[in-house]
C-alpha positions as CSV (number, residue, x, y, z in Angstrom):
1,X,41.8,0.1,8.7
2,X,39.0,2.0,9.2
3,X,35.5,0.3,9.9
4,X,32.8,-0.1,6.8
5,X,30.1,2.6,7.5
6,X,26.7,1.8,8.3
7,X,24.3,0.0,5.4
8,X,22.0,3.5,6.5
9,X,21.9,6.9,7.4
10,X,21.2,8.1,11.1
11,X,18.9,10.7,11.6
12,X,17.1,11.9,14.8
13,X,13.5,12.2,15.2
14,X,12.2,15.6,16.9
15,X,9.7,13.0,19.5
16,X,12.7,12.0,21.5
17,X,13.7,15.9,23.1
18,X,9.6,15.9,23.6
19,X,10.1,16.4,27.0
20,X,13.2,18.6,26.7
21,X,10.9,21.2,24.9
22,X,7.9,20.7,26.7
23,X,8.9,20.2,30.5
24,X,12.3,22.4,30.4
25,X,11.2,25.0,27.8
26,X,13.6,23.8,25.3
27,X,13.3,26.1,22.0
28,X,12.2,23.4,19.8
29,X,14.3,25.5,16.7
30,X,17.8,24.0,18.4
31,X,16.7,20.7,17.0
32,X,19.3,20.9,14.2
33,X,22.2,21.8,16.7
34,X,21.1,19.3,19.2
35,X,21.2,16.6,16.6
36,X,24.4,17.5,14.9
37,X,26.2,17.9,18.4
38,X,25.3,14.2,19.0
39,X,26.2,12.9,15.5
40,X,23.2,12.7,13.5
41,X,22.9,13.8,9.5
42,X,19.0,13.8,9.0
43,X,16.3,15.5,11.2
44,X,12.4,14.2,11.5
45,X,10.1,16.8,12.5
46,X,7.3,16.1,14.8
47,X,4.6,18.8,14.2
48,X,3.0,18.9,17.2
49,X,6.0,20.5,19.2
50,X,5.3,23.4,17.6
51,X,2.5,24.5,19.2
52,X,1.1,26.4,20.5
53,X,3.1,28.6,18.0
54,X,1.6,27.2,15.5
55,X,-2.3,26.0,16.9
56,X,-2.8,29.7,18.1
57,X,-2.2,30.6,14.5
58,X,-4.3,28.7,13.8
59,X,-1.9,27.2,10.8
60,X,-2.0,30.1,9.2
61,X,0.2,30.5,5.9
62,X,2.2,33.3,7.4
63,X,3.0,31.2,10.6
64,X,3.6,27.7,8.7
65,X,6.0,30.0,6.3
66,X,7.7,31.1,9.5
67,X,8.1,27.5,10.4
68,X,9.5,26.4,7.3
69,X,12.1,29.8,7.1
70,X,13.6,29.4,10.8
71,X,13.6,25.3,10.2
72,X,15.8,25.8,7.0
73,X,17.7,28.3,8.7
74,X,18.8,26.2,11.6
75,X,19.6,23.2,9.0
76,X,21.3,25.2,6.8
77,X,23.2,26.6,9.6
78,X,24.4,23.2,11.1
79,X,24.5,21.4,8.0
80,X,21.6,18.9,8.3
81,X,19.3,17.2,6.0
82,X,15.6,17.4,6.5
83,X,14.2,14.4,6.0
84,X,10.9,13.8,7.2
85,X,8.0,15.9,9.3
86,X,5.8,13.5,11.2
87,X,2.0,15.1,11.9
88,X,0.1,14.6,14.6
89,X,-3.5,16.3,15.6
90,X,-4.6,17.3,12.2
91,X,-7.8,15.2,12.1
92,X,-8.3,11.3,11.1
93,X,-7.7,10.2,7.8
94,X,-9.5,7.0,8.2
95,X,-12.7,8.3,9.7
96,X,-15.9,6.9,8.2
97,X,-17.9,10.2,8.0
98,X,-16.6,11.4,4.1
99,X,-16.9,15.3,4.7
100,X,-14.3,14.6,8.1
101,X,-12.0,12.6,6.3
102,X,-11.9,15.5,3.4
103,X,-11.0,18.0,5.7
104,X,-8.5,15.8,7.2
105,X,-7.3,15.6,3.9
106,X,-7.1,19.0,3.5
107,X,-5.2,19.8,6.7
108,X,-2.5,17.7,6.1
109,X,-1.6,19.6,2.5
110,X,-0.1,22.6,4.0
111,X,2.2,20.0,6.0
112,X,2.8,18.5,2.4
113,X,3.8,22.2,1.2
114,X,6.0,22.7,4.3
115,X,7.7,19.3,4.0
116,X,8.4,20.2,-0.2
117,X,9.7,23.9,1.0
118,X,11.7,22.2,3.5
119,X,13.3,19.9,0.9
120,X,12.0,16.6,2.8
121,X,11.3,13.8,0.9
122,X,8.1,12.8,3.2
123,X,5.5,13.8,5.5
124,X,4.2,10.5,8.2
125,X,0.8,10.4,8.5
126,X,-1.4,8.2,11.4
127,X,-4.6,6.3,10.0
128,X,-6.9,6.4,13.0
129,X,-10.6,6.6,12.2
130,X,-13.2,3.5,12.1
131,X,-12.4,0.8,14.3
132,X,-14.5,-1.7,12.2
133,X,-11.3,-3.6,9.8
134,X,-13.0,-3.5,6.4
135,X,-14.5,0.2,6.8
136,X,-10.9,1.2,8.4
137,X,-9.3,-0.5,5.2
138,X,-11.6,1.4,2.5
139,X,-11.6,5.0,4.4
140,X,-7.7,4.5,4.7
141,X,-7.3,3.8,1.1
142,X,-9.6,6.7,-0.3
143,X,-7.9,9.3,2.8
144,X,-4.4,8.2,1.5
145,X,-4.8,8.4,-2.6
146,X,-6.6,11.9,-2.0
147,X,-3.4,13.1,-0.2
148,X,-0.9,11.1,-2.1
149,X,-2.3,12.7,-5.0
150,X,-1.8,16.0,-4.1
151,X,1.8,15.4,-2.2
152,X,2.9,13.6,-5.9
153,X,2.8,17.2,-7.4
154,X,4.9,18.6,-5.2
155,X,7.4,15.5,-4.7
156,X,6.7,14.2,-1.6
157,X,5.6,10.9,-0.3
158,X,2.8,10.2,2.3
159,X,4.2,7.5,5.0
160,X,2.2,5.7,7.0
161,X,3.6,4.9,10.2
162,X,2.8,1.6,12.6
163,X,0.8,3.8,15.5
164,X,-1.8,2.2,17.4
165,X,-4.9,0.7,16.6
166,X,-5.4,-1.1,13.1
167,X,-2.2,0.9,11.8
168,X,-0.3,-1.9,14.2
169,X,-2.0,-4.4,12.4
170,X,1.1,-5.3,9.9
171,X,-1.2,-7.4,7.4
172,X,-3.9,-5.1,7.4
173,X,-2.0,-1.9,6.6
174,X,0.2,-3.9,4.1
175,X,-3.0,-4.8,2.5
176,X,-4.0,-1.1,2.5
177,X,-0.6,-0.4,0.8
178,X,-1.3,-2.8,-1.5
179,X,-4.7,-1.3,-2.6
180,X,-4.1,2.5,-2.6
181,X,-0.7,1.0,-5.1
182,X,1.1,4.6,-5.4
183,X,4.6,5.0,-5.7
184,X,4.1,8.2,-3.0
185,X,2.4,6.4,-0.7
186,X,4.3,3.8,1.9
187,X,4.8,3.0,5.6
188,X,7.3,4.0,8.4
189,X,7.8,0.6,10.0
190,X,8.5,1.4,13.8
191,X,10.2,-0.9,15.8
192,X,7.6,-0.7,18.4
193,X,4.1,0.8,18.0
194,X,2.8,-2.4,17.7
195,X,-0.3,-2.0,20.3
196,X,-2.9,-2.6,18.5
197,X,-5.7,-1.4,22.0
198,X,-4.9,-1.1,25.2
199,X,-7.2,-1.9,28.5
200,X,-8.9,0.7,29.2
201,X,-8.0,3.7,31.1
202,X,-4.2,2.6,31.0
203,X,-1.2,2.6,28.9
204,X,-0.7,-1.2,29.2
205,X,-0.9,-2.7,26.0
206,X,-3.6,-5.5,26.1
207,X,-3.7,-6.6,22.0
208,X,0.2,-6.7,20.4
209,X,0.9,-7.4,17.4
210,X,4.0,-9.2,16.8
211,X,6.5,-6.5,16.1
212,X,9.0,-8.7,13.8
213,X,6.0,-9.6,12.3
214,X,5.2,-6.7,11.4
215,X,8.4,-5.0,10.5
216,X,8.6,-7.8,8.0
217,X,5.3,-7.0,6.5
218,X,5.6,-3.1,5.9
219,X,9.1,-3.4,4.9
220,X,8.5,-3.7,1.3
221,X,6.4,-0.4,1.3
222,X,9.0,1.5,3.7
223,X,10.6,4.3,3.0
224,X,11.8,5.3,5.7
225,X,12.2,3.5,9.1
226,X,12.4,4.3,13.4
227,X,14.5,2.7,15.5
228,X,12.2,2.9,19.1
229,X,13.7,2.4,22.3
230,X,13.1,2.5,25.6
231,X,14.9,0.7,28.3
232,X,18.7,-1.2,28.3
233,X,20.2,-3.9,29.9
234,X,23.8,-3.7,31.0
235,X,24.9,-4.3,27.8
236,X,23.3,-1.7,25.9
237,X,21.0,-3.8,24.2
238,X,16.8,-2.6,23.7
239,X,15.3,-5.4,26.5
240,X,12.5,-6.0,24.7
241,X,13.6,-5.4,20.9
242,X,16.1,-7.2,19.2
243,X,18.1,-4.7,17.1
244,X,20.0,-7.1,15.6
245,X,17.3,-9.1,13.8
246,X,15.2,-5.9,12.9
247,X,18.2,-4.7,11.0
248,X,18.7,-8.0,9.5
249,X,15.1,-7.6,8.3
250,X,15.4,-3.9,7.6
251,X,18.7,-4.6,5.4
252,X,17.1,-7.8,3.4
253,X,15.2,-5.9,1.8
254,X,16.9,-3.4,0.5
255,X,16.5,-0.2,2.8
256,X,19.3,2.3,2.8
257,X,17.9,4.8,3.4
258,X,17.5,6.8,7.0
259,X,16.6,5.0,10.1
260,X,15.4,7.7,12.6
261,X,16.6,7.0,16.3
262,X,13.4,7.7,18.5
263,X,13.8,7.3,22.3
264,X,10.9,7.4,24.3
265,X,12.3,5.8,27.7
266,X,12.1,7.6,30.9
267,X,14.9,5.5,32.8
268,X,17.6,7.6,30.8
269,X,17.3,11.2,30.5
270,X,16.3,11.7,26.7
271,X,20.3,12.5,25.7
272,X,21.6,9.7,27.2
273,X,18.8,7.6,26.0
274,X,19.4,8.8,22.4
275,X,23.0,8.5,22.6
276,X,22.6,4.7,23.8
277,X,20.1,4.2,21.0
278,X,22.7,5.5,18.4
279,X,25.7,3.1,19.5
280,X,23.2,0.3,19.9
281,X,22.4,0.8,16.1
282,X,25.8,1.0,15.0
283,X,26.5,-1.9,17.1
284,X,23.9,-4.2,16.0
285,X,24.6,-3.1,12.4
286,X,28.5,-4.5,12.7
287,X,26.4,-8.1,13.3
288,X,23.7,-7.7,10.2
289,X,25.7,-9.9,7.2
């Protein structure tokens, strides 16, 4: 008898072969053949491993068009499903200086046209700006209905993804969700991401936010959701997330959606680290009831 599939999707996001493409030169267009060689149905863009392709352009519309044409191509040729492009570098939507924030707004549209060409159903968006939690609160909601507004014409949704600072805040970017109160606007709960600063000039987290916590909180705006990882025990288990009870919480409340497998440990090489965060997932997911 064969064994019930999966309460989701698997898809792969782009962030985990960042190394492959920028240290070994790895053309980021085999994404789609990398992905279906190691089982996985949907892709999740990440825009910045496209440049400087795309920077020196300048994002111009003939080099965004080229973009969107080879992307398709190499989908259409493997048989994958875009789902999602994640955007990075284009400016900060919750900035407190108005003209800033508009032209962040503005930057992030031809990513919405790309994702609608592409036939995703979302483009994930960071809300760094103002550091201050009431003025980060207001710019996000006014940076997020501008965009959401726009991307609602064209069918796609603006996803807010759990990414430092007061975006790692689970109750304040819930509440933000709350206020802006669009059906095209929602979160990306990532398992990790939940350092909210860190001391400075390091990578150590000094403020976390407690990632179930969390999880729990932007789950009922998600739509869609990233399995992190980084390091393994013997077992195959995440040491410092429990899989188990984040798919517990992910499947209580509804999702079925894709859950992107991101790997961003440097113990495994990034295929074997995105192959143990796959069976970990489909492990884990044999446990959720």
């Amino acid at each position: 008898m064969a064994e019930p599939a999966p309460f989701f999707t698997l898809s792969l996001a782009q962030w985990s072969i960042h190394r492959m493409i920028r240290e070994d030169g790895v053309d980021p267009y085999t994404f789609a053949e990398k992905a279906k060689n190691w089982g996985f149905t949907g892709l999740e863009y990440v825009s910045q491993l496209y440049n400087p392709e795309l920077s020196d352009a300048e994002y111009s519309e003939e080099a965004m068009a080229s973009f969107v044409n080879k992307s398709n191509a190499e989908a259409e040729k493997h048989g994958m499903k875009n789902v999602l492009i994640m955007i990075d570098g284009q400016g900060n939507l919750a900035v407190s200086d108005e003209a800033e924030r508009n032209e962040t707004v503005e930057k992030h549209k031809r990513w919405v046209d790309a994702a609608a060409a592409m036939g995703c159903h979302s483009i994930r968006v960071n809300l760094n700006g103002s550091l201050d939690p009431e003025e980060w609160k207001m710019n996000s909601v006014d940076g997020l209905t501008k965009l959401s507004t726009y991307a609602k014409g064209k069918n796609i949704n603006i996803l807010v993804e759990n990414h430092g600072g007061l975006s790692s805040n689970g109750e304040m970017h819930a509440e933000v969700m709350k206020m802006v109160n669009m059906d095209n606007c929602g979160t990306l709960p990532d398992f990790g991401n939940f350092c909210i600063t860190r001391k400075p000039d390091s990578r150590e987290c000094e403020l976390e936010y407690d990632k179930y916590k969390g999880v729990k909180e932007l789950m009922p705006y998600a739509k869609a959701v990233s399995a992190k990882s980084n390091n393994f025990d013997a077992d195959g288990n995440e040491i410092g997330i429990d899989y188990v009870k984040m798919l517990q919480m992910v499947k209580d409340h509804g999702y079925k959606g894709f859950i992107g497998v991101e790997y961003e440990g440097s113990v495994l090489d990034e295929e074997a680290g995105i192959k143990a965060t796959k069976d970990l997932l489909l492990k884990a997911a044999k446990e959720v009831v």
